[in-house]
PABAKE-874406 format. One record per residue (C-alpha): residue number from 1; residue in one letter; x, y, z. Coordinates in pm, whole numbers, plus 50000, padded with zeros to 5 digits. Layout:
REM PABAKE-874406
NUM,A,X,Y,Z $
...
END
This chain:
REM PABAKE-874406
1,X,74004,87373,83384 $
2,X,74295,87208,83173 $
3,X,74521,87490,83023 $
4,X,74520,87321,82688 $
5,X,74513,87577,82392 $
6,X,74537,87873,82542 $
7,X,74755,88155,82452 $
8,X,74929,88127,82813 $
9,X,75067,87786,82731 $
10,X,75237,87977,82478 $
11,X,75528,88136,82730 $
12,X,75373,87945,83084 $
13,X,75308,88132,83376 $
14,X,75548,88006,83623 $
15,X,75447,87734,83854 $
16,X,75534,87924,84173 $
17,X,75253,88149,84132 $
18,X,74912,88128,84392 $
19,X,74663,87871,84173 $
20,X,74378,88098,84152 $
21,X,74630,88414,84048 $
22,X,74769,88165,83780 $
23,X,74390,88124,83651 $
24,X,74283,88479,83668 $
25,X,74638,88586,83450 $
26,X,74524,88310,83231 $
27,X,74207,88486,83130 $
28,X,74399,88728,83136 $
29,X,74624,88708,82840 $
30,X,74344,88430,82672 $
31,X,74115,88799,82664 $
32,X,74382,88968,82444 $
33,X,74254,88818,82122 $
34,X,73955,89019,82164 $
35,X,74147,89316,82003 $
36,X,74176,89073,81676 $
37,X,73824,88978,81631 $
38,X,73719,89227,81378 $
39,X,73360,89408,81349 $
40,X,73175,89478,81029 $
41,X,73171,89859,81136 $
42,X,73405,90119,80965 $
43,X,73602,90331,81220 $
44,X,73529,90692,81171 $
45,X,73906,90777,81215 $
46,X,74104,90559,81012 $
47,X,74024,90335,80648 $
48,X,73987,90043,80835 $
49,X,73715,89849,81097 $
50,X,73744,89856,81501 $
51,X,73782,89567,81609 $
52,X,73578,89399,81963 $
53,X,73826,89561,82209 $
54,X,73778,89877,82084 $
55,X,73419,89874,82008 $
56,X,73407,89775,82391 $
57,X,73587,90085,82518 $
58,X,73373,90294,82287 $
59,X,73040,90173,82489 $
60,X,73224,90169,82832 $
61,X,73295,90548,82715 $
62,X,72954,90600,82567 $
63,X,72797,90462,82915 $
64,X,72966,90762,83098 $
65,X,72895,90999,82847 $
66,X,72510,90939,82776 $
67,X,72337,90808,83101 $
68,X,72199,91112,83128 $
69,X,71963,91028,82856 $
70,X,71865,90671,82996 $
71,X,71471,90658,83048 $
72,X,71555,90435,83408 $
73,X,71786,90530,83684 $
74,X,72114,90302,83593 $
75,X,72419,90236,83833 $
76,X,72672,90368,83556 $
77,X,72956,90131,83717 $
78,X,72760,89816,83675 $
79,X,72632,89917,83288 $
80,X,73002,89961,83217 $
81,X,73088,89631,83339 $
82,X,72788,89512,83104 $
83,X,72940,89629,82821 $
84,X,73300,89572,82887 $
85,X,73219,89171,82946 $
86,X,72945,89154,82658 $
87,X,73123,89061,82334 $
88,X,73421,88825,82508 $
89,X,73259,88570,82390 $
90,X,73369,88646,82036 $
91,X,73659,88537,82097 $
92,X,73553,88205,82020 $
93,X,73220,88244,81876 $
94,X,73329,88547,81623 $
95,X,73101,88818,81528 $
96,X,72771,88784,81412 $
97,X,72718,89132,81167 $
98,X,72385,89254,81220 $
99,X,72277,89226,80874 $
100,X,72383,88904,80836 $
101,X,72061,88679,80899 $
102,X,72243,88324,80802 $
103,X,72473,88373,81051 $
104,X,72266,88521,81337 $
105,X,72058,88174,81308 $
106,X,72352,87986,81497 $
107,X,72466,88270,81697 $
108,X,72326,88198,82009 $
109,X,72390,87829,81989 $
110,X,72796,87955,81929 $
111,X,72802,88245,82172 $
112,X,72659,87989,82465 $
113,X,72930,87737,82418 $
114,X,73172,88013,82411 $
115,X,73113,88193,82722 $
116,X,73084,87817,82896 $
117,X,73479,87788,82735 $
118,X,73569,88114,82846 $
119,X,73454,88187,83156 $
120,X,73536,87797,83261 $
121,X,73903,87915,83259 $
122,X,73836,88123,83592 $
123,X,73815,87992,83949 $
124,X,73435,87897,83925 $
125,X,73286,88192,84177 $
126,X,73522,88492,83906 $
127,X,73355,88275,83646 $
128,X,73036,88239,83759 $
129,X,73017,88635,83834 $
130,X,73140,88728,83503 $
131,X,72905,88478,83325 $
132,X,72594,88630,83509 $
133,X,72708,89024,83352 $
134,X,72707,88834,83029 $
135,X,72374,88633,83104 $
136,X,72255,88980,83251 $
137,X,72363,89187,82932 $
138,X,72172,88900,82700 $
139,X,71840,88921,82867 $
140,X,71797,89297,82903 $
141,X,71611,89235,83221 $
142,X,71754,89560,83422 $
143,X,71805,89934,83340 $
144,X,72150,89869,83328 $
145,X,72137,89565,83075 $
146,X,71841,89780,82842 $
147,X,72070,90096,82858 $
148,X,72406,89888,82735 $
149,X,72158,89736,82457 $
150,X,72091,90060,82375 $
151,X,72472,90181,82355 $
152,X,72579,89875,82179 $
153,X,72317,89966,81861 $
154,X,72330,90322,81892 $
155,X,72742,90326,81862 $
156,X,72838,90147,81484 $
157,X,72530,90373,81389 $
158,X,72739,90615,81445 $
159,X,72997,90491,81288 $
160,X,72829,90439,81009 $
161,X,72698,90780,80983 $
162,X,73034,90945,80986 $
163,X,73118,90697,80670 $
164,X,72806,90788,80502 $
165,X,72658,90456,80508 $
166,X,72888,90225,80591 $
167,X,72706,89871,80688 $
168,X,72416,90022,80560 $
169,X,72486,89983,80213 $
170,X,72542,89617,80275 $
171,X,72315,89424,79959 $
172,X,71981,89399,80024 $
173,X,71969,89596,80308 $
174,X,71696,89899,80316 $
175,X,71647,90197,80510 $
176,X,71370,90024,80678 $
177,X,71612,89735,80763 $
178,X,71841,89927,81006 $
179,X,71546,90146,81126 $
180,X,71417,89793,81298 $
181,X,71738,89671,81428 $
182,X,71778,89955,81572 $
183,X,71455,89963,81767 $
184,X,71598,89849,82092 $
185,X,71790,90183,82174 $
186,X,71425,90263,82279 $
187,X,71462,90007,82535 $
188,X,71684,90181,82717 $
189,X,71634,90577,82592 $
190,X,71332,90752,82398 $
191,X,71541,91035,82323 $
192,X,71907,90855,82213 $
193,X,71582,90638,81989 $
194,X,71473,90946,81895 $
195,X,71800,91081,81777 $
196,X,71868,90743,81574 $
197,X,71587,90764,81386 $
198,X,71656,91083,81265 $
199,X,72047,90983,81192 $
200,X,71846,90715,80951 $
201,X,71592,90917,80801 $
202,X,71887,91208,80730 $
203,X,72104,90920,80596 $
204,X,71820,90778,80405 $
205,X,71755,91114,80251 $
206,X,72094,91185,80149 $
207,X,72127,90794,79977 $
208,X,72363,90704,80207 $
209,X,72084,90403,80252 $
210,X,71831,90181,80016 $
211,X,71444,90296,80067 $
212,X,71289,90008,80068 $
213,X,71139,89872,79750 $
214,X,70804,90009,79656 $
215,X,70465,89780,79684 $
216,X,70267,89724,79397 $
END
């Protein structure tokens, strides 16, 4: 992996240093602009949005906090290495709001060639084990991967509730619209579903989101 446009080239590691040290500090410091890739979702304590890093220590804390509720035994180590690893890719790729259909067309497409970029700048067996959390988190094949799924809609929900809307009130967007995206916390937990749904219907009811249009 050539060092070429990476933030370390900025101030260069020095040359002394072990090879595969120098290309784990690398990913290092290349990982920092996570904390200036900016979410859609509002914080709840300040007028501004979180950005990736700290949406990403909100489900590593969320993980801890909630696996009680998970319908599946989980490991909670290996979900919060899930979630920690799952949106790196934005560095490169950007995010993709949830409501934002154009964009989610080429998201996949973006995020692949992204996490090939990123994780390429690690000796290959760190970037190959890193790549497989990421593959793992994508495919939601294991209690662990549904459960992080399930913490990574159920959190800007949140969010969203404590700014009375929030995303939700994005144009065109309906009630019915968030209720489906977030239909994969039931994935990973019926009751953390459960508790969603009535977070929407309550937020609904109080116009904090559209009901979707009437049929003739």
């Amino acid at each position: 992996m050539t060092d070429s446009g990476l933030l370390a080239d900025r101030t260069p590691l020095p040359s002394e240093l072990d090879s595969r040290l120098r290309d784990h500090l690398t990913f290092l410091i290349e990982v920092d602009q996570l904390k200036t890739i900016l979410r859609a979702s509002p914080l709840a304590a300040a007028d501004r949005r979180e950005n990736d890093a700290e949406h990403s220590w909100h489900l590593a804390l969320m993980v801890m906090t909630l696996a009680e509720y998970a319908d599946e035994p989980i490991d909670v180590g290996h979900t919060i290495k899930l979630v920690v690893v799952h949106d790196l890719v934005e560095i490169y790729a950007g995010d993709t709001p949830i409501y934002d259909t154009e964009l989610g067309e080429s998201q996949q497409e973006r995020e692949e060639a992204a996490a090939e970029r990123l994780f390429g700048i690690l000796p290959e067996d760190s970037g190959r084990a890193l790549r497989a959390l990421w593959d793992e988190f994508e495919e939601r094949k294991t209690p662990e991967a549904r459960f992080a799924k399930a913490m990574d809609r159920l959190q800007p929900l949140l969010l969203n509730w404590m700014a009375r809307g929030g995303t939700w009130r994005t144009p065109g967007v309906t009630a019915d619209d968030v209720r489906s995206r977030k239909k994969v916390i039931g994935e990973g937990s019926t009751a953390l579903f459960e508790a969603a749904m009535h977070l929407i219907d309550e937020g609904e009811r109080r116009g904090w989101a559209r009901p979707a249009p009437a049929s003739e």
